[in-house]
Z-matrix of the N, CA and C atoms (Angstrom, degrees):
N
C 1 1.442
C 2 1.524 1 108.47
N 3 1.209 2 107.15 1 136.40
C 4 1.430 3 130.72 2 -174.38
C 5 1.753 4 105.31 3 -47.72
N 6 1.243 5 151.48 4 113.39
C 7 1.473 6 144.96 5 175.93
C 8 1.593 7 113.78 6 -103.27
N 9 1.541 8 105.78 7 -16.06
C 10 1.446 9 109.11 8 -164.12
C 11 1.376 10 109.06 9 -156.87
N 12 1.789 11 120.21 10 135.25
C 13 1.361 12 109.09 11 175.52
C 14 1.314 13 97.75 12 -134.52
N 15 1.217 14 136.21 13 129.23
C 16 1.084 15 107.31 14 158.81
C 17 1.881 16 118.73 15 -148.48
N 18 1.832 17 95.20 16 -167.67
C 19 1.961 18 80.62 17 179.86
C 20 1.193 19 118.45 18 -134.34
N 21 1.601 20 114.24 19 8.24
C 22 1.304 21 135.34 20 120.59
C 23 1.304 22 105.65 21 179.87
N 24 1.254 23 121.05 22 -171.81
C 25 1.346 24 135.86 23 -148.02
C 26 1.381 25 107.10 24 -58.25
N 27 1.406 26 132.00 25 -22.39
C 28 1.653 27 123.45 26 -170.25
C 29 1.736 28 83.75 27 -111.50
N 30 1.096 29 159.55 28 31.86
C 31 1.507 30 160.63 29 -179.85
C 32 1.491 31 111.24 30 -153.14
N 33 1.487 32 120.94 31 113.16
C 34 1.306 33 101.17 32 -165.85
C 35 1.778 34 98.07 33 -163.50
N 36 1.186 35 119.72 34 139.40
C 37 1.629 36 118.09 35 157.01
C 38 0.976 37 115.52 36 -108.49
N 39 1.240 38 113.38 37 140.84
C 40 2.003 39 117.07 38 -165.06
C 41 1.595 40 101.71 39 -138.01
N 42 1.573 41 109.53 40 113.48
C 43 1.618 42 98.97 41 173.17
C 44 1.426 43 128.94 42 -137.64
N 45 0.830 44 122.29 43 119.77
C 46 1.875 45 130.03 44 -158.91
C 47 1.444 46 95.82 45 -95.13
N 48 1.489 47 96.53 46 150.34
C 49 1.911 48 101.45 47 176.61
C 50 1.498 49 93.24 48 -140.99
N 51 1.492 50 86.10 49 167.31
C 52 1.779 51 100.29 50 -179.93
C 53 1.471 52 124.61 51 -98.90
N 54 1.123 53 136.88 52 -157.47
C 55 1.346 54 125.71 53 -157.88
C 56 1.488 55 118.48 54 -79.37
N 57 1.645 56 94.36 55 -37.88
C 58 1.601 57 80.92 56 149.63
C 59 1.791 58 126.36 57 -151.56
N 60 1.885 59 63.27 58 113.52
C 61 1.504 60 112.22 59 178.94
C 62 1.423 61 118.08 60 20.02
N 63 1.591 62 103.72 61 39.42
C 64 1.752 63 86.86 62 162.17
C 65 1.665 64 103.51 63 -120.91
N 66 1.426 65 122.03 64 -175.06
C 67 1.368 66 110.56 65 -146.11
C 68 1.849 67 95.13 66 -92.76
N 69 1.302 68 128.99 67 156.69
C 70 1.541 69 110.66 68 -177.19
C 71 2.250 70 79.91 69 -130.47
N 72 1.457 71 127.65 70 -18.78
C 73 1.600 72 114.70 71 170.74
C 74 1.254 73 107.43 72 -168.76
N 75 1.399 74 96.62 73 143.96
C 76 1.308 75 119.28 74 168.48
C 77 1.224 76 116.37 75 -105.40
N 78 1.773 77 125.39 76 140.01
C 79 1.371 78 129.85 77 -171.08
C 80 1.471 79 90.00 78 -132.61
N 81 1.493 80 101.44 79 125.19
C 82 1.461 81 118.31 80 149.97
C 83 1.113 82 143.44 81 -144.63
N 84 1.979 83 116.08 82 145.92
C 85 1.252 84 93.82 83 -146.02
C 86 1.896 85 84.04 84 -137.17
N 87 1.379 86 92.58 85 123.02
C 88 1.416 87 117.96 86 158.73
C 89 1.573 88 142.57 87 -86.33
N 90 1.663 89 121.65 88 81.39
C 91 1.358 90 97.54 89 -158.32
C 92 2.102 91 107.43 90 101.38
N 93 1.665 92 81.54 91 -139.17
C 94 1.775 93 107.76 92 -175.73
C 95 1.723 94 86.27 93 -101.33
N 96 1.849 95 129.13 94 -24.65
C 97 1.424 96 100.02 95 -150.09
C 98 1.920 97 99.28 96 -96.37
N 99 1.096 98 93.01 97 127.07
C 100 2.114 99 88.13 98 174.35
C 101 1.691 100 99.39 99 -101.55
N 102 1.158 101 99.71 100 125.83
C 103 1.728 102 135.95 101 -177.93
C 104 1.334 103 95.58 102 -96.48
N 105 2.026 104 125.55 103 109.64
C 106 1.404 105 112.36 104 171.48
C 107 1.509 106 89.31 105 -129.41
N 108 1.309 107 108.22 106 137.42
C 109 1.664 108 125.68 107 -171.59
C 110 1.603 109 93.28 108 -110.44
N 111 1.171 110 121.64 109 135.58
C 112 2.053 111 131.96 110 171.71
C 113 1.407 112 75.52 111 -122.89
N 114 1.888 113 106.91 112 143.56
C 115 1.626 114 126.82 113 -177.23
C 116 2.126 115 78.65 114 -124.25
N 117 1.341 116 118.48 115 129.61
C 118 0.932 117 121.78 116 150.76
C 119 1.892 118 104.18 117 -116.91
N 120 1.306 119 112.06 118 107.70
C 121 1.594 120 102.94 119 167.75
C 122 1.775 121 96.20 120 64.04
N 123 1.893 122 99.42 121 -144.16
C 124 1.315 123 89.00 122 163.16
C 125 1.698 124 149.87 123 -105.07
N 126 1.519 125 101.01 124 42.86
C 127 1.039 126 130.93 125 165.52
C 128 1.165 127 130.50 126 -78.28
N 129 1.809 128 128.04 127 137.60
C 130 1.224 129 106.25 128 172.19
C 131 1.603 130 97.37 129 -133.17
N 132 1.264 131 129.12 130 128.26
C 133 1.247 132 132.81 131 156.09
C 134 1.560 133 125.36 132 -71.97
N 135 1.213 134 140.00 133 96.13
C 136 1.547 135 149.50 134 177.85
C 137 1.369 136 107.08 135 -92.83
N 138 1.601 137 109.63 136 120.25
C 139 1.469 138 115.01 137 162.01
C 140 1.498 139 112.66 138 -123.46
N 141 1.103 140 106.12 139 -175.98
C 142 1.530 141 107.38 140 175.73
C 143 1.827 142 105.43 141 -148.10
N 144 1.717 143 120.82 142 150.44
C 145 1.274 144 115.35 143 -149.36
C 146 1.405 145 96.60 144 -91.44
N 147 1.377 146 120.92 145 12.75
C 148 1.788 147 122.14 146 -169.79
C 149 1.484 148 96.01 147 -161.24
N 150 1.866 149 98.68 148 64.87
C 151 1.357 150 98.78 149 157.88
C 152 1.157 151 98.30 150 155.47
N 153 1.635 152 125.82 151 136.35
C 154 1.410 153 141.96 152 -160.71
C 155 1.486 154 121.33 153 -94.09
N 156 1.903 155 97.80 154 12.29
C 157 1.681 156 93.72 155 -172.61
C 158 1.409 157 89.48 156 -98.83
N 159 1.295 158 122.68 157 157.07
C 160 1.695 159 140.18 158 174.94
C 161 1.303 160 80.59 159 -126.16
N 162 1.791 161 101.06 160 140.19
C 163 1.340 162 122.16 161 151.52
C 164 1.099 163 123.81 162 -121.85
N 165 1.240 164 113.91 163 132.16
C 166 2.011 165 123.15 164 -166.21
C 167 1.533 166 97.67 165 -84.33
N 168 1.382 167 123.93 166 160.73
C 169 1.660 168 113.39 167 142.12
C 170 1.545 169 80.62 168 -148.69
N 171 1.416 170 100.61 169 155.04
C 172 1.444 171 138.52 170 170.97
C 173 1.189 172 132.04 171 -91.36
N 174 1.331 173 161.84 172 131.02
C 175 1.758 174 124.44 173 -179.73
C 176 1.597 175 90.29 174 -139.28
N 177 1.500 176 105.88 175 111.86
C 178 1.719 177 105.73 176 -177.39
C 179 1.300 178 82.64 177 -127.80
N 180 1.721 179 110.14 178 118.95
C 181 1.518 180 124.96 179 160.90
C 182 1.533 181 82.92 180 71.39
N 183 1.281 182 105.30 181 -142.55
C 184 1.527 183 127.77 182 -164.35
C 185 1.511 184 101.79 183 -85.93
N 186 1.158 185 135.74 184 -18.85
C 187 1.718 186 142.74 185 -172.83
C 188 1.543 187 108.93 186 -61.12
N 189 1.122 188 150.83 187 144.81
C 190 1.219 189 139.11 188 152.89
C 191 1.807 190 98.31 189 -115.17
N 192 0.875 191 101.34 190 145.76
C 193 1.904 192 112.74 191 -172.34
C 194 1.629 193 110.48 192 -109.77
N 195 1.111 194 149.93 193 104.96
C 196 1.500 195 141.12 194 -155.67
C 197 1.561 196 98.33 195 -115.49
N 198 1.203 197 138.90 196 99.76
C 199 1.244 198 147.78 197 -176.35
C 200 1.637 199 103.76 198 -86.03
N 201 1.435 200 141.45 199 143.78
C 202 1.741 201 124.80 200 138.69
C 203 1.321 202 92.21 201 -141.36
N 204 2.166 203 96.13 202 143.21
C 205 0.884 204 147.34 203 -164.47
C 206 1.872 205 100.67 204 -109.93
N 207 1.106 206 113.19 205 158.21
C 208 1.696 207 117.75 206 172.33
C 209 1.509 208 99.45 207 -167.60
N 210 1.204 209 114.24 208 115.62
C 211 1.465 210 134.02 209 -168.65
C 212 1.591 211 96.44 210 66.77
N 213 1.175 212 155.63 211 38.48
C 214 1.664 213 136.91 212 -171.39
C 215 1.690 214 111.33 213 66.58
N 216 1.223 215 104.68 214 23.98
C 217 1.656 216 104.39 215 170.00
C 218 1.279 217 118.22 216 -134.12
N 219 1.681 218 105.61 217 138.59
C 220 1.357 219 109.94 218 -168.77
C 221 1.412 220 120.68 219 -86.12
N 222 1.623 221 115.09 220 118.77
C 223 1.394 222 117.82 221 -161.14
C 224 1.259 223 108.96 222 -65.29
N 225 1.245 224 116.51 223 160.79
C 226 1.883 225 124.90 224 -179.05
C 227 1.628 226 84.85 225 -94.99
N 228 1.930 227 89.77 226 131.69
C 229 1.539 228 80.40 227 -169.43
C 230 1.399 229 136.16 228 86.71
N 231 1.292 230 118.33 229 0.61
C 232 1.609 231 133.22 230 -166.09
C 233 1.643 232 117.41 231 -106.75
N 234 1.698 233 104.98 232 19.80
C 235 1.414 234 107.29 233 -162.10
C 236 1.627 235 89.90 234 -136.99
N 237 1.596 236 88.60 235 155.24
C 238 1.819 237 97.52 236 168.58
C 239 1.345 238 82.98 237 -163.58
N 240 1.589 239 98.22 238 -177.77
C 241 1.878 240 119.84 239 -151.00
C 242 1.375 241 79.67 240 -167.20
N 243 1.762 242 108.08 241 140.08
C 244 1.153 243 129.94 242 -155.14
C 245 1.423 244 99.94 243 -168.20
N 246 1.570 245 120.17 244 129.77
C 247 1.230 246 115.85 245 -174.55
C 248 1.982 247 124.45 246 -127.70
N 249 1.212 248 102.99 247 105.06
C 250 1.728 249 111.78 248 -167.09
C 251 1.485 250 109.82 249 -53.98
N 252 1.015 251 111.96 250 140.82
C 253 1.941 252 115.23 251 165.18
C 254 1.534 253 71.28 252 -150.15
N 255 1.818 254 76.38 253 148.18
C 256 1.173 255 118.86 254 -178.99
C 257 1.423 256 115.45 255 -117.91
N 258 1.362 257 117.46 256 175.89
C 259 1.884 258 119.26 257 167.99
C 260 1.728 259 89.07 258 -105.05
N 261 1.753 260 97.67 259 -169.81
C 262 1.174 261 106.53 260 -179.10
C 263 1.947 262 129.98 261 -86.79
N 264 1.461 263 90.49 262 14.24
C 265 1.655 264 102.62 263 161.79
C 266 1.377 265 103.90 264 -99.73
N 267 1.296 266 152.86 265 -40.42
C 268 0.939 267 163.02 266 173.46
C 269 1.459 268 102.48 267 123.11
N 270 1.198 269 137.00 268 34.23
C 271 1.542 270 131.65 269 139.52
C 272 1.097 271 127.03 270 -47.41
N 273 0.998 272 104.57 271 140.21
C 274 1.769 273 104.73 272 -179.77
C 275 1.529 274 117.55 273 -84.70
N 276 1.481 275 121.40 274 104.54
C 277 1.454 276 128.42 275 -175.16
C 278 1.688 277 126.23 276 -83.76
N 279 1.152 278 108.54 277 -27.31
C 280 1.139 279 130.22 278 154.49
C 281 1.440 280 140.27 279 -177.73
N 282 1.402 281 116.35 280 176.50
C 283 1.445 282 116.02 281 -148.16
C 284 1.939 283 92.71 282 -124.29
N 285 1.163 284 114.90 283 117.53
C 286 1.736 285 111.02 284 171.17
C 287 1.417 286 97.43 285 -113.32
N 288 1.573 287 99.99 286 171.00
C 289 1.812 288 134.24 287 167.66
C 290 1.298 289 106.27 288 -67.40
N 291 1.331 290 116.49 289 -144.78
C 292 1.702 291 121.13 290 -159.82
C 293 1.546 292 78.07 291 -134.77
N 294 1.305 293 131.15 292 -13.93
C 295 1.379 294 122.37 293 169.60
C 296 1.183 295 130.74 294 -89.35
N 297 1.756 296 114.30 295 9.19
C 298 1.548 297 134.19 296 -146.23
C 299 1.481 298 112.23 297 31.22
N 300 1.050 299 119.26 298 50.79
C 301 1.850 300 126.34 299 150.03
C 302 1.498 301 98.70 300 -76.45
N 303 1.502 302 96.62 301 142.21
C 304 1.563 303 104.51 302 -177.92
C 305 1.752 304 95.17 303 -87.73
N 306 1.515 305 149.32 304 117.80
C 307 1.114 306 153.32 305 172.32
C 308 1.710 307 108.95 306 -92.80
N 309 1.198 308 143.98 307 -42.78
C 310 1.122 309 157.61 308 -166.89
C 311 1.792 310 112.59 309 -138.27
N 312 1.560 311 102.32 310 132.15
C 313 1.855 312 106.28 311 -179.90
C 314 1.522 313 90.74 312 -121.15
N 315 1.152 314 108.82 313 160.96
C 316 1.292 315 97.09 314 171.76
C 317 1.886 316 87.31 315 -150.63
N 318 1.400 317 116.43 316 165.99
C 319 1.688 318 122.06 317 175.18
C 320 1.378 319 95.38 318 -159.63
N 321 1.671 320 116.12 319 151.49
C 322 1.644 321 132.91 320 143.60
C 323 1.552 322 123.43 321 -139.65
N 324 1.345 323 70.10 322 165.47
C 325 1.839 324 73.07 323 -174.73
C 326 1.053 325 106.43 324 -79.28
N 327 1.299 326 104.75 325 179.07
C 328 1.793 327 117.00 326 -164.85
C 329 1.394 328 98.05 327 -75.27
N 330 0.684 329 123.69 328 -18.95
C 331 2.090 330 117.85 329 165.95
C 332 1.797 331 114.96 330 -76.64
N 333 1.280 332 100.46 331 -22.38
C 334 1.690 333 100.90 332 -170.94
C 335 1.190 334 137.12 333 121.86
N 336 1.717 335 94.19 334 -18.35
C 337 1.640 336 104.39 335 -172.87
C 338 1.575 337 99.13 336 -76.78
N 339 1.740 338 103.69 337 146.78
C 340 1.805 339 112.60 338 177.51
C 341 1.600 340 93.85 339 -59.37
N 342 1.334 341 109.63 340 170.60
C 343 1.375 342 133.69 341 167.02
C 344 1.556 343 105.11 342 -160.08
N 345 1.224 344 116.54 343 157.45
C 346 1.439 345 103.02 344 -178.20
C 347 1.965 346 118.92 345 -75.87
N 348 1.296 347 112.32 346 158.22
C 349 0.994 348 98.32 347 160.81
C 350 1.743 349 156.11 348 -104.07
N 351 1.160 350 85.99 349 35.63
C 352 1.748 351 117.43 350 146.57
C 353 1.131 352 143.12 351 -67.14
N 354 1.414 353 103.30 352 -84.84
C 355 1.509 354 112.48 353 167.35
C 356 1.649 355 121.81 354 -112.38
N 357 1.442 356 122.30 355 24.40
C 358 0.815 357 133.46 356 -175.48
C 359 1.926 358 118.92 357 61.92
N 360 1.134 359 110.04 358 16.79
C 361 1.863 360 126.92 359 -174.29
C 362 1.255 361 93.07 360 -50.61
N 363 1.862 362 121.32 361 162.38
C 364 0.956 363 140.78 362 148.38
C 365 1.642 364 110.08 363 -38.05
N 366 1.565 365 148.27 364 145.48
C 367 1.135 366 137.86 365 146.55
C 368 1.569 367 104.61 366 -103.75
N 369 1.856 368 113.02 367 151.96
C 370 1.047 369 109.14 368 147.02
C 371 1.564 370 135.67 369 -78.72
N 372 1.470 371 150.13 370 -164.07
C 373 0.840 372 153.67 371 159.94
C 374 1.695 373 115.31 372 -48.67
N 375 1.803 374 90.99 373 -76.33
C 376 1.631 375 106.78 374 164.54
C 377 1.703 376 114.16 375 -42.57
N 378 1.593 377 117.72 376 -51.22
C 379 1.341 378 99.18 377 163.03
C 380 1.810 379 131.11 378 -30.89
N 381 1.092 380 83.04 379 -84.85
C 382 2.020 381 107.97 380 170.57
C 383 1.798 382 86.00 381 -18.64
N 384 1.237 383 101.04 382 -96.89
C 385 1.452 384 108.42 383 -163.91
C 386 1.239 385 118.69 384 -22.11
N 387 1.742 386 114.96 385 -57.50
C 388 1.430 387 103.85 386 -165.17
C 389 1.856 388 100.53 387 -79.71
N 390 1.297 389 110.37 388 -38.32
C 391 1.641 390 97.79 389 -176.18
C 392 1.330 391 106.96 390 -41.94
N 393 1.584 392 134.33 391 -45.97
C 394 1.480 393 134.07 392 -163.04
C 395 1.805 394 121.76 393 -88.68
N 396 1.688 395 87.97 394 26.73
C 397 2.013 396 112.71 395 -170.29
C 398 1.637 397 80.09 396 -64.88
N 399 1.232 398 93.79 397 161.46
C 400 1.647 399 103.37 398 157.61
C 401 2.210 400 93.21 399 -145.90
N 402 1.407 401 99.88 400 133.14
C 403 1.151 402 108.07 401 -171.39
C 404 1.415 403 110.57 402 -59.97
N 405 1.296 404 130.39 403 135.44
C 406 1.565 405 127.28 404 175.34
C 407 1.817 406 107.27 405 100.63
N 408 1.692 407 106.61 406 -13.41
C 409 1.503 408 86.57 407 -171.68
C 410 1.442 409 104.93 408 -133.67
N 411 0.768 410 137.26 409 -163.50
C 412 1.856 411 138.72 410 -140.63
C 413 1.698 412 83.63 411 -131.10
N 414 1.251 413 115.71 412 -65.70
C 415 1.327 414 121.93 413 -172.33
C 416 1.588 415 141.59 414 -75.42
N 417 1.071 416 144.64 415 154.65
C 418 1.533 417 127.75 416 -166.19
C 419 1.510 418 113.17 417 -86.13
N 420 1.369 419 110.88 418 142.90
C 421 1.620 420 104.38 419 -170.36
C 422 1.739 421 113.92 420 -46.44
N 423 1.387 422 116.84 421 -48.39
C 424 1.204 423 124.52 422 158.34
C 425 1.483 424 119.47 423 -109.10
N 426 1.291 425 106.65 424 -170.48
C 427 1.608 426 136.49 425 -175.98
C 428 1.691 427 86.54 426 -141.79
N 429 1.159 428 134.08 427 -77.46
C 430 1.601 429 148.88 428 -179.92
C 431 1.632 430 89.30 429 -6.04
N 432 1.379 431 123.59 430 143.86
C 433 1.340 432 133.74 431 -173.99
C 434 2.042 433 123.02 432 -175.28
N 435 1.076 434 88.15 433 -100.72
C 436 1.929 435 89.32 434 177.99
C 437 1.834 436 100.53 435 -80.42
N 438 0.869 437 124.14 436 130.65
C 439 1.758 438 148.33 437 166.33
C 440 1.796 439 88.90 438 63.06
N 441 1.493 440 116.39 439 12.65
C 442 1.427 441 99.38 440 174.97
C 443 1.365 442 103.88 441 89.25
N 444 1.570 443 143.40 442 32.37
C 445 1.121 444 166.83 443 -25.61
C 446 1.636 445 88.61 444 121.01
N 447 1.656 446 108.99 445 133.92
C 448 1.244 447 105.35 446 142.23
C 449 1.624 448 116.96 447 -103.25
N 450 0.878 449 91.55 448 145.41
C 451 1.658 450 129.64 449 -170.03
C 452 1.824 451 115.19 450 -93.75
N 453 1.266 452 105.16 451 102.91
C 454 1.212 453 128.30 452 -166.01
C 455 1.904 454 111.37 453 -106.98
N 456 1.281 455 94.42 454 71.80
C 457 1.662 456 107.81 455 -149.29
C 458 1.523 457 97.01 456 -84.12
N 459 1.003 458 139.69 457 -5.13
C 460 1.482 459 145.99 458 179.22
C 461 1.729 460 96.63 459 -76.25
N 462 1.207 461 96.80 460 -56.55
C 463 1.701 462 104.65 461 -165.62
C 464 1.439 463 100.10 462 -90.03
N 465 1.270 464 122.64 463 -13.44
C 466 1.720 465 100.42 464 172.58
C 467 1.867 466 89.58 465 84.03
N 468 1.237 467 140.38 466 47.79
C 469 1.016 468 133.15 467 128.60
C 470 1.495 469 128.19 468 -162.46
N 471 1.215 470 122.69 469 -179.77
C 472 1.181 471 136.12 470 -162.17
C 473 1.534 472 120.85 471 -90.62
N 474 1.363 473 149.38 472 111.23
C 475 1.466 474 117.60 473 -162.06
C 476 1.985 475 92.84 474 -110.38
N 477 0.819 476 114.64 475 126.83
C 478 1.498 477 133.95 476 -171.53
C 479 1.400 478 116.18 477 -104.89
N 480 1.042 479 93.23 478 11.04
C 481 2.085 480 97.66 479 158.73
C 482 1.570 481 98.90 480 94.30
N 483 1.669 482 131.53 481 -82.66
C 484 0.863 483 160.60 482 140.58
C 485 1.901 484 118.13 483 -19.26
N 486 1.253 485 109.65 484 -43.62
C 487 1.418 486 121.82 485 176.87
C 488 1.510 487 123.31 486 -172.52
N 489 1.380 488 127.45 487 172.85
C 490 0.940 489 120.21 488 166.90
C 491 1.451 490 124.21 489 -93.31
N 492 1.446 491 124.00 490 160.09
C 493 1.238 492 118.99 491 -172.09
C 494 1.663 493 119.29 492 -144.91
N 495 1.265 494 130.72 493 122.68
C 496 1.405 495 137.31 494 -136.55
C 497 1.840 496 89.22 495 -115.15
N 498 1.227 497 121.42 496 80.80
C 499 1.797 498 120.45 497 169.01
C 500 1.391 499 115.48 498 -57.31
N 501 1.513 500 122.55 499 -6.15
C 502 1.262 501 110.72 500 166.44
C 503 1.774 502 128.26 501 -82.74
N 504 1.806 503 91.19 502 -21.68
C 505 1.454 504 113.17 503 178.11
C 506 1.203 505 90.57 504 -90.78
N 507 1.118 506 155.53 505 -53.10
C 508 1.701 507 163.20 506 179.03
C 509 1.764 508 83.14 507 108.11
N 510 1.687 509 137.80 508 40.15
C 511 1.112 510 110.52 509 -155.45
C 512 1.569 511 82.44 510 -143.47
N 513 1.658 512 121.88 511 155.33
C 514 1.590 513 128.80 512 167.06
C 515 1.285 514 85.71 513 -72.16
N 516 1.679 515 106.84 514 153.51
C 517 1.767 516 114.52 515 145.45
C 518 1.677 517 125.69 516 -92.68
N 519 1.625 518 101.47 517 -4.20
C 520 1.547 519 81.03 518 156.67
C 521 1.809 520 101.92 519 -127.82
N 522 1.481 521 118.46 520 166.77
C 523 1.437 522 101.11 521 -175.16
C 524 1.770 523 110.33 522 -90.77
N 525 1.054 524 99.51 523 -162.45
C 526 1.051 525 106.06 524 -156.95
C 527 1.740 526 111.32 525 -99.52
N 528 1.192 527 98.27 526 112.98
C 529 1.738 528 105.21 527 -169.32
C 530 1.791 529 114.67 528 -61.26
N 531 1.182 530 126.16 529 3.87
C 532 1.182 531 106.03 530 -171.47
C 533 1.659 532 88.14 531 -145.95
N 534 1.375 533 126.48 532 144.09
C 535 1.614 534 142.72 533 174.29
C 536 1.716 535 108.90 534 -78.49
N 537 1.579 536 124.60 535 82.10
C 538 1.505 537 108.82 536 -179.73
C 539 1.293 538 136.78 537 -34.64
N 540 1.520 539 95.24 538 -56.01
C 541 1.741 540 113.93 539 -160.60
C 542 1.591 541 95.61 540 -128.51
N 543 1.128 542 126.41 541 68.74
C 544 1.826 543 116.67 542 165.91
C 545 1.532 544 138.96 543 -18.71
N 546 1.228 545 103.92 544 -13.11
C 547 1.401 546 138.53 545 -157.92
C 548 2.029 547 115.77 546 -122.13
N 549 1.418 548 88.88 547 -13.20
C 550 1.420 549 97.62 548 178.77
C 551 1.327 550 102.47 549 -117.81
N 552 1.601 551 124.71 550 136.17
C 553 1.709 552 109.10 551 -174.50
C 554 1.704 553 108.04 552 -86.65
N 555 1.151 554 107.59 553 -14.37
C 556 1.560 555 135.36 554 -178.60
C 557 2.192 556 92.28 555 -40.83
N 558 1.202 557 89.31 556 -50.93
C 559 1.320 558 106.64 557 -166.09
C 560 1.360 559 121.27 558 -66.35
N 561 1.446 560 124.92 559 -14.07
C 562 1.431 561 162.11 560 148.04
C 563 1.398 562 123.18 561 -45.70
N 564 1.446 563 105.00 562 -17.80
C 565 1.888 564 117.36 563 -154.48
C 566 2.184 565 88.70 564 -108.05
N 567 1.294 566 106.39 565 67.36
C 568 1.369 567 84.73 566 -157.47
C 569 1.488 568 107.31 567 -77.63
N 570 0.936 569 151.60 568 -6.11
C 571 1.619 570 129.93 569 139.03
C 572 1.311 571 131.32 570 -57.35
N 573 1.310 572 126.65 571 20.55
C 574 1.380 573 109.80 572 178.14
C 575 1.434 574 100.29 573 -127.15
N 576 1.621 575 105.16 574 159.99
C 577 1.480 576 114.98 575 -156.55
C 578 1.477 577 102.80 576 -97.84
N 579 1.384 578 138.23 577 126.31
C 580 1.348 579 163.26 578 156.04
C 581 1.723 580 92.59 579 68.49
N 582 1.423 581 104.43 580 89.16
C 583 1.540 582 124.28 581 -141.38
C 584 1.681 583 113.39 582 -16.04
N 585 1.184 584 112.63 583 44.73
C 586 1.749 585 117.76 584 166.51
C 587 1.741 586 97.88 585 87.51
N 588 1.297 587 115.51 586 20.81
C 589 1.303 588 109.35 587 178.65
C 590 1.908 589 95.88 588 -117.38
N 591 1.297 590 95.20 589 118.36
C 592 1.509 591 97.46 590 174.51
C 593 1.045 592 138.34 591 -95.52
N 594 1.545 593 102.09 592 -6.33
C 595 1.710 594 106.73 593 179.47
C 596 1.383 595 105.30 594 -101.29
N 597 1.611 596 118.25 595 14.77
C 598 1.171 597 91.93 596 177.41
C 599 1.945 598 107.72 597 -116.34
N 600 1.628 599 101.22 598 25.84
C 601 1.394 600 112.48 599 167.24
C 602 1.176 601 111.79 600 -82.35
């Protein structure tokens, strides 16, 4: 399992797991600022190493819950509610209010890479990021993205629980530890995602 990505020494994703092997934080560090995320269940605790606000998010059903804290106190005003729909991979297609206003679209291609969700355009990084601002908070309403995937948009990849996965290569970076179908050579190709056949995700 993937522990470290990075694109050099001041840019970096860092992720530790627990005994068994699912992920319990991610540390990232941009620059001077280090971003460390703790996943309890469906909780996420977000801090930052130059600055005393913590931001919670929640994810019950499709809801995401955005809490901030400053010293361990809950700000007046420090909450929003945000609601996921998905397509039928479980990508996340878009993001509404509590009034069902659509606030955020999101689309990818059948490999994974973002595109906007308009006209389907190339996005940049900086795009992604700022479209997924949520006013009042430091952090993006989600990470959740291709098959429901967190989305590691700094580094240009995808972390998939199990491995990491590069949508620009359409390819895993580590292969794949176990042989599905012995009988299929498809199954042989062990970096590639749902053996390079995409329509049948």
């Amino acid at each position: 399992m993937a522990s470290k990505i990075s694109k050099d020494a001041n840019n970096y994703a860092e992720f530790s797991y627990g005994p068994d092997r699912a992920r319990w934080q991610r540390v990232d560090k941009k620059g001077s600022t280090i971003t460390t995320t703790t996943y309890l269940g469906n909780i996420e605790r977000i801090a930052t190493n130059n600055s005393t606000v913590v931001e919670w998010k929640r994810t019950v059903g499709g809801a995401v819950h955005t809490y901030r804290t400053v010293n361990n106190v809950l700000q007046a005003n420090g909450s929003d509610k945000k609601y996921l729909y998905v397509d039928h991979l479980g990508s996340v297609d878009a993001i509404t209010d509590g009034t069902g206003k659509v606030t955020h679209s999101m689309s990818f291609d059948a490999w994974g890479a973002r595109r906007s969700g308009e006209d389907w355009s190339a996005q940049t990084i900086s795009q992604v990021i700022s479209s997924l601002s949520l006013t009042g908070f430091t952090q993006p309403i989600t990470t959740r993205g291709y098959t429901g995937h967190e989305m590691v948009d700094d580094m240009g990849i995808i972390h998939m629980n199990g491995r990491i996965y590069d949508a620009r290569i359409a390819r895993f970076l580590q292969a794949d530890p176990f042989i599905q179908a012995a009988t299929n050579t498809q199954s042989f190709k062990r970096y590639s995602y749902v053996c390079t056949v995409m329509v049948i995700a």
